[in-house]
N, C-alpha and C positions, 0 to 999 in steps of 0.2 A: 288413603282408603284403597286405590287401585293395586296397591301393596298387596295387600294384604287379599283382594279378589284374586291375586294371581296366585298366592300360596294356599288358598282355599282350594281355587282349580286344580294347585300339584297337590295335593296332600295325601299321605298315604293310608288313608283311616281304613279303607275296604277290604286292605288284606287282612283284616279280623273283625271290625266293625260289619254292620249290615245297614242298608238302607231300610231304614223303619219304616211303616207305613204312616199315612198322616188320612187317621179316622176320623169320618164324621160322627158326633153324636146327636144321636138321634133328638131324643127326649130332652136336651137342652136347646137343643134348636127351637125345640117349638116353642120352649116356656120362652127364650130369651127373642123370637121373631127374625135372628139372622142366624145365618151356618154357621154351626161351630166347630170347630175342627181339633182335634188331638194329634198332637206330632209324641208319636211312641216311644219315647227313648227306652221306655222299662222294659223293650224286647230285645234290648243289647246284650251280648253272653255274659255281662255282668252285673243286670238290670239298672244301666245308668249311662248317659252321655258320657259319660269321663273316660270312657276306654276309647273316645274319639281323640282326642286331646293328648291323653297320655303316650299312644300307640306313634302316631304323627313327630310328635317329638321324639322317643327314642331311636324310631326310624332311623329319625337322621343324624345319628352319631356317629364319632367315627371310630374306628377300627380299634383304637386306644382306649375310648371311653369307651367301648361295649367291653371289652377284655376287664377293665377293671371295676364296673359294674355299675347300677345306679342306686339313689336311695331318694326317699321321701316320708313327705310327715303328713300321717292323714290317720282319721276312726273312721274314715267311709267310705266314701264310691270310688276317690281319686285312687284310694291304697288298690282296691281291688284292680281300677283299670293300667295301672302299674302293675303291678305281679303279675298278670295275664300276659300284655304287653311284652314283657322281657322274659316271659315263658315262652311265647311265640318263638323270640328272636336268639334263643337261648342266650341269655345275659340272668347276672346274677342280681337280685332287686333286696335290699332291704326297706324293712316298712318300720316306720316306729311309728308306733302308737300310743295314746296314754294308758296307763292301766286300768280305767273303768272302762274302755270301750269294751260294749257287748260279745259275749262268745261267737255271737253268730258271724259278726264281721272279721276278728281273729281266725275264726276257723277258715274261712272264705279265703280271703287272704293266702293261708298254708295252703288251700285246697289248689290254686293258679302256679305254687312254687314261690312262693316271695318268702323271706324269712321278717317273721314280724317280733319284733323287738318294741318290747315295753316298757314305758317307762312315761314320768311323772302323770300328776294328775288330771295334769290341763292339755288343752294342742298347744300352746306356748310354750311349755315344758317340754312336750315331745317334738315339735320345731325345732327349740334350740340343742335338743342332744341328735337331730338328725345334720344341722350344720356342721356340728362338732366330730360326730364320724365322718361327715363329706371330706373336713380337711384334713384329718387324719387317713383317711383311708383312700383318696383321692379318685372318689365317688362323684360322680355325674346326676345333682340335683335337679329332680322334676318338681318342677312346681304348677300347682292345680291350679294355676290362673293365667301369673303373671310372666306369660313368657310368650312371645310368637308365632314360635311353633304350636303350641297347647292352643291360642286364640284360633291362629286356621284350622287347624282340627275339629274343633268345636264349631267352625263358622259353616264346615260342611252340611250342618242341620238347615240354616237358611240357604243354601243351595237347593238342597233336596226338597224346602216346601213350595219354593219356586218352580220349581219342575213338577211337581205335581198339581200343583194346583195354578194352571194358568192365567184362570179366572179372578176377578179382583178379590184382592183383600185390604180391609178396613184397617187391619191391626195384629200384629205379629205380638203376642205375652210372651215374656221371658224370665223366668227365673233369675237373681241374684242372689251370690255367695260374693265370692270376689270381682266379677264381673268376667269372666272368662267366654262364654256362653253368651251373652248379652254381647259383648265387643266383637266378636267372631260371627253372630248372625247379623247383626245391623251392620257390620264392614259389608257384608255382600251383600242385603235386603237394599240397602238403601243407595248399591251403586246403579245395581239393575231395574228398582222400582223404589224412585224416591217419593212417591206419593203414599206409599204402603206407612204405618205408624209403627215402628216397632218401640217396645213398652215395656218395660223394665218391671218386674214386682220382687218386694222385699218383704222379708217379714217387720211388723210395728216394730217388735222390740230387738232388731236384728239391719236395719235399716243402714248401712254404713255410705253406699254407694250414694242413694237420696242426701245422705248429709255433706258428704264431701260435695256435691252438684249446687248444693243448695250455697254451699259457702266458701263456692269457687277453688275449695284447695282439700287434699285427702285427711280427712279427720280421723283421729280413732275412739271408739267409741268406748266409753265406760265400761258397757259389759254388755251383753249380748244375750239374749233369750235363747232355751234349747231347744222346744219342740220341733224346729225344723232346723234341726244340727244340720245338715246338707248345706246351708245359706248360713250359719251360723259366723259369720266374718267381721271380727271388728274392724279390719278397714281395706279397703278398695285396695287391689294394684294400684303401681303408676299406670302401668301400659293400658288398664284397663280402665283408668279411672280416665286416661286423655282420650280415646278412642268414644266410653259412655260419653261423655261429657258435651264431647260433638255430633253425634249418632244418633242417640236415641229421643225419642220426640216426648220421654214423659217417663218418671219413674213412681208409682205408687205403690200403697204398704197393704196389707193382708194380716189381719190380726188369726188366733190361733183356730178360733171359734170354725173363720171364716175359711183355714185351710182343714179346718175337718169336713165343713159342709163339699167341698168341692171333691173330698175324699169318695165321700160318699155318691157324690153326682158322678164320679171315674165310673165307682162300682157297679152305681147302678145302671151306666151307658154301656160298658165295656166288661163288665164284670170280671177285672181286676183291680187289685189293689196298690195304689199310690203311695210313695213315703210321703212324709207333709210338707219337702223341699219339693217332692215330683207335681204335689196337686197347687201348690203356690202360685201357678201361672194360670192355672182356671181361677182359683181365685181372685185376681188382679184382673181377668177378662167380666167376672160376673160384676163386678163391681164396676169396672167401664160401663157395660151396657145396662146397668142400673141407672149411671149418671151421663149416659146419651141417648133416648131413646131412640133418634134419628140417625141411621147407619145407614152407610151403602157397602155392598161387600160385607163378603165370611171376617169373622175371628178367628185367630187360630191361637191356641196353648199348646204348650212346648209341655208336655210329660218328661220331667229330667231324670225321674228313678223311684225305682218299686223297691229299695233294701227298706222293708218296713219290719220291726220287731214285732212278731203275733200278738203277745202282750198290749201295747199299745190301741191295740184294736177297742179297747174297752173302753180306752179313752175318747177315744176318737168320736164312736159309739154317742158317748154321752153326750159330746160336744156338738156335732152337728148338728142337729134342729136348733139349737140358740144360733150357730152361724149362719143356717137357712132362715135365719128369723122364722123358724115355726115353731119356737117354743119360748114363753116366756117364764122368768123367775121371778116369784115378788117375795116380798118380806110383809105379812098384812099384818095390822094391827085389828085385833076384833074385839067388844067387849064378852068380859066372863061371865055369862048368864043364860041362864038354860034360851036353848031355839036360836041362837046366836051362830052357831056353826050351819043350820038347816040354814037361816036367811042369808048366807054368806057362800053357800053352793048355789043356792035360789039366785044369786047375784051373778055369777061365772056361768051361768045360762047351759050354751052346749058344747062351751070350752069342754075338750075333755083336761081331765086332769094326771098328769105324767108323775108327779111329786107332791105328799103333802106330807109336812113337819109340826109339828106340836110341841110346845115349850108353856107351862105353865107361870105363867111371868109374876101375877098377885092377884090380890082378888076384886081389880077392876076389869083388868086386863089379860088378855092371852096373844102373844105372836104365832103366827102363821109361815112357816117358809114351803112353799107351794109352787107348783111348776103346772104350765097349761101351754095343752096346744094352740095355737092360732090359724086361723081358715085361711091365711093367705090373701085375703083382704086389705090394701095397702095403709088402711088406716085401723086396724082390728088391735093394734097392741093400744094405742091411744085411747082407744073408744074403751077398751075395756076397763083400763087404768080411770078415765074419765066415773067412768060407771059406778066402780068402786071407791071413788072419792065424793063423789056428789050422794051418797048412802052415808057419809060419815067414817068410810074407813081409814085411818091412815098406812097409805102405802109407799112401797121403797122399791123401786124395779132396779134387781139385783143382777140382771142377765149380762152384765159385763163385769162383777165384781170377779176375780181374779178369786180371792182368799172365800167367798159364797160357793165357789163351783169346785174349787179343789176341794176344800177342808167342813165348811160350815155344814154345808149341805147333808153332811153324813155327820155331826157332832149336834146338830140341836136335840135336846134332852137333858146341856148338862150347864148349869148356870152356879157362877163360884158366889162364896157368900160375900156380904155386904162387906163385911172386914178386910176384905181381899182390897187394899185399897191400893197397893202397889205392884199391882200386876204387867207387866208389860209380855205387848202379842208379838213376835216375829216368824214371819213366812221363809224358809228357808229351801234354797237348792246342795240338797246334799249329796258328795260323788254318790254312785252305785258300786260301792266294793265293800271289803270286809273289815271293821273297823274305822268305819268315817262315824257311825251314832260314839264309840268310843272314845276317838277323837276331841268330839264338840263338848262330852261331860268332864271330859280333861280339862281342854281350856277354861269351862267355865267354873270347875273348881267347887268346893261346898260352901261357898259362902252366900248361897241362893238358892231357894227352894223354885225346883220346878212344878206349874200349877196347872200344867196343858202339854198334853206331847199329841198329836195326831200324822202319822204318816202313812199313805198309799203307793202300791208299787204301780206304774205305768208303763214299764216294762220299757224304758229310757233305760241311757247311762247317766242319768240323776236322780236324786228320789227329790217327791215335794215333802215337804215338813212343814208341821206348824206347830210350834212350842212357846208356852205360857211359863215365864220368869218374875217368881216375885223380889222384885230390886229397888230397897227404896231410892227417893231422890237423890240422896249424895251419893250412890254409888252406880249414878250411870254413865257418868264419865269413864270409868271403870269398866264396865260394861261393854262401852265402844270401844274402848282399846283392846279387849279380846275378842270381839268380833272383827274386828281387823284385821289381826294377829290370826283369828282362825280361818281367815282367807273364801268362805263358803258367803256365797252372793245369799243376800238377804235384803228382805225390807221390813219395815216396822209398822206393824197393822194396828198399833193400841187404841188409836183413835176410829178406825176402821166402822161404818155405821153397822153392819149386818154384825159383825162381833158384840157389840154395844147393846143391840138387840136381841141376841139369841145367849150370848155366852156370860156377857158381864153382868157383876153384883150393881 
């Protein structure tokens, strides 16, 4: 650790980097009862810590390796804080990228001087065609984590919250990707103030760093969730994974919902906008101080970056009251008979109502997919669920269905008929380029009628999908093999209750 304090101390981040400010916010302080504090990384010329990291490292190369240039594999911050980096220091940078990354980061990218080079679909793909020019072209690889130089760089942020804020702090949030960030501030947090907590947040489905901790050894993970592509890391550094491992007092997760609400809490403190990697660590703070009420000492969240796709904003939008728990989703069951819907608003009092869906199901029955505010009351979703069951209704609180908030939400209306007996649901993540819908009707060939297609753009470099395949039993063996073969992350929703409810015969 003292290593690594003294490379923080030398580190050359300032000759482009700036020292950000570390804001309080106001309006969370008071709902949450201690200071909260924002450490700004989204004021950096590249809206992201990474040009800490990136800058630090090529610094110190030598006279050979700058002459013959550097390269790297990134769709986001790290590409940008590279390009800039070796624009500074006049050195020549390539970037590859996959080819779905967004124009906006592409452009970005060109706009610093870096030549971005495109290619496959995945960051695996574009990793390993960046290793392959390294050794051919005998290029000086930056990597966005796992390397010492990048760790001091980054560790400069916990320098600077130390310096600003004197006065105790309870708990330092940190973002996780590979651990770069997180190993670089708890190296200095906890030479200088080892009673300080510093706190690691990952996203649930993105979680790599918590796994490897949990099972003493660097895992990789299956696959990995996009919405906060910034952290999106199937597995830890080494360097980072020994460094977290001993360092950090706690690593927990932040579901999507939860980094939209905190999006939102940025906005409405700071009136800027967060990527969902950047609000990740307000996230992981609101959720501490949820489950301690007794603090002493500020918290502080580490803001890692603003590259948010405007598009996305919609999203986000939607998301947030379910993550602030002030909105809930239900699935009601009511019976179909006149005055039935008047005594079933009469029911939900002064909820207001955000969402209501209508699906005529038969003639006993009618589904309801319905969305309500809640008063912020610690027990008001209970009570109200309580309310509407002891009336007779049967309900299904759907506010964390996944496949209800993407897809359902906006398809109830349209129920297949009873003969549809082979229908199988899959939810799918499809690239964002030209020719992945084309793609997937390839593979699956005519020998199955499709009975459901629903997709929305969120202004990702992935679309959600969710498509309805009728396949009888003996050919889903079949089935899974070209879903394999078509390499697009999916899960199978057929059983799925809100589908069951609103869509199926």
């Amino acid at each position: 650790m003292t290593d690594y304090v003294r490379k923080i101390l030398d580190s050359r981040v300032y000759d482009v980097a700036i020292q950000t400010p570390l804001d309080p916010m106001v309006r969370l302080t008071a709902r949450m009862g201690s200071p909260v504090l924002l450490k700004r990384e989204d004021l950096q010329p590249v809206f992201s810590f990474k040009i800490r990291g990136a800058y630090n490292r090529i610094a110190g190369l030598s006279a050979e390796q700058r002459a013959a240039g550097v390269i790297c594999a990134s769709a986001g911050n790290h590409a940008q804080g590279v390009a800039l980096s070796a624009q500074r220091l006049g050195i020549k940078a390539t970037i590859v990228m996959p080819v779905t990354t967004p124009p906006i980061k592409i452009d970005a990218v060109r706009y610093w001087g870096g030549n971005a080079v495109l290619f496959g679909d995945t960051f695996d793909e574009a990793a390993a065609h960046a290793r392959k020019l390294e050794a051919e072209q005998k290029l000086t690889f930056v990597h966005p984590y796992d390397d010492p130089d990048v760790i001091a760089g980054q560790g400069t942020i916990g320098m600077e919250i130390l310096q600003q804020h004197p006065d105790p702090i309870e708990a330092v949030f940190v973002p996780i990707g590979g651990g770069g960030l997180a190993a670089g501030v708890a190296s200095f947090i906890k030479f200088l103030r080892p009673e300080t907590k510093v706190i690691g947040v990952e996203p649930v489905d993105a979680a790599s760093m918590k796994a490897a901790i949990d099972a003493g050894e660097r895992v990789v993970l299956n696959r990995v969730g996009l919405f906060a592509d910034g952290v999106a890391v199937r597995q830890a550094g080494v360097e980072t994974f020994r460094l977290c491992r001993e360092l950090l007092d706690d690593v927990i997760t932040a579901d999507t919902d939860e980094m939209c609400a905190a999006i939102k809490d940025i906005f409405e403190d700071m009136r800027v906008i967060a990527e969902p990697a950047g609000a990740l660590a307000l996230a992981g703070l609101k959720s501490y101080a949820a489950n301690n009420p007794t603090r002493t000492g500020a918290l502080v969240a580490i803001n890692s970056g603003a590259n948010m796709n405007f598009d996305r904003l919609r999203h986000v939008a939607e998301r947030a009251e379910v993550g602030e728990a002030r909105e809930i989703l239900l699935g009601v069951t009511i019976p179909e008979q006149p005055g039935s819907y008047r005594r079933f608003i009469q029911t939900i009092g002064n909820h207001n109502i955000t969402e209501f869906n209508y699906r005529y199901a038969d003639a006993k029955e009618a589904n309801v997919f319905v969305g309500l505010k809640l008063s912020g009351a610690k027990n008001d979703k209970g009570e109200l669920i309580g309310q509407l069951q002891a009336l007779g209704y049967k309900v299904l609180d759907i506010s964390a269905d996944e496949t209800a908030k993407l897809h359902i939400r906006y398809m109830v209306g349209g129920r297949a008929p009873p003969a549809l007996r082979d229908e199988v649901i899959l939810r799918f993540e499809f690239p964002e380029r030209p020719g992945a819908l084309l793609k997937f009707l390839d593979q699956m060939g005519a020998d199955w009628n499709i009975t459901l297609f629903h997709y929305r753009n969120h202004g990702a470099d992935y679309g959600r999908v969710l498509v309805g395949i009728e396949v009888p039993q003996a050919d889903r063996p079949t089935l899974t093999q070209r879903l394999t073969s078509l390499g697009y992350p999916y899960e199978d929703e057929t059983q799925n209750p809100v589908y069951r409810m609103f869509l199926n015969g």
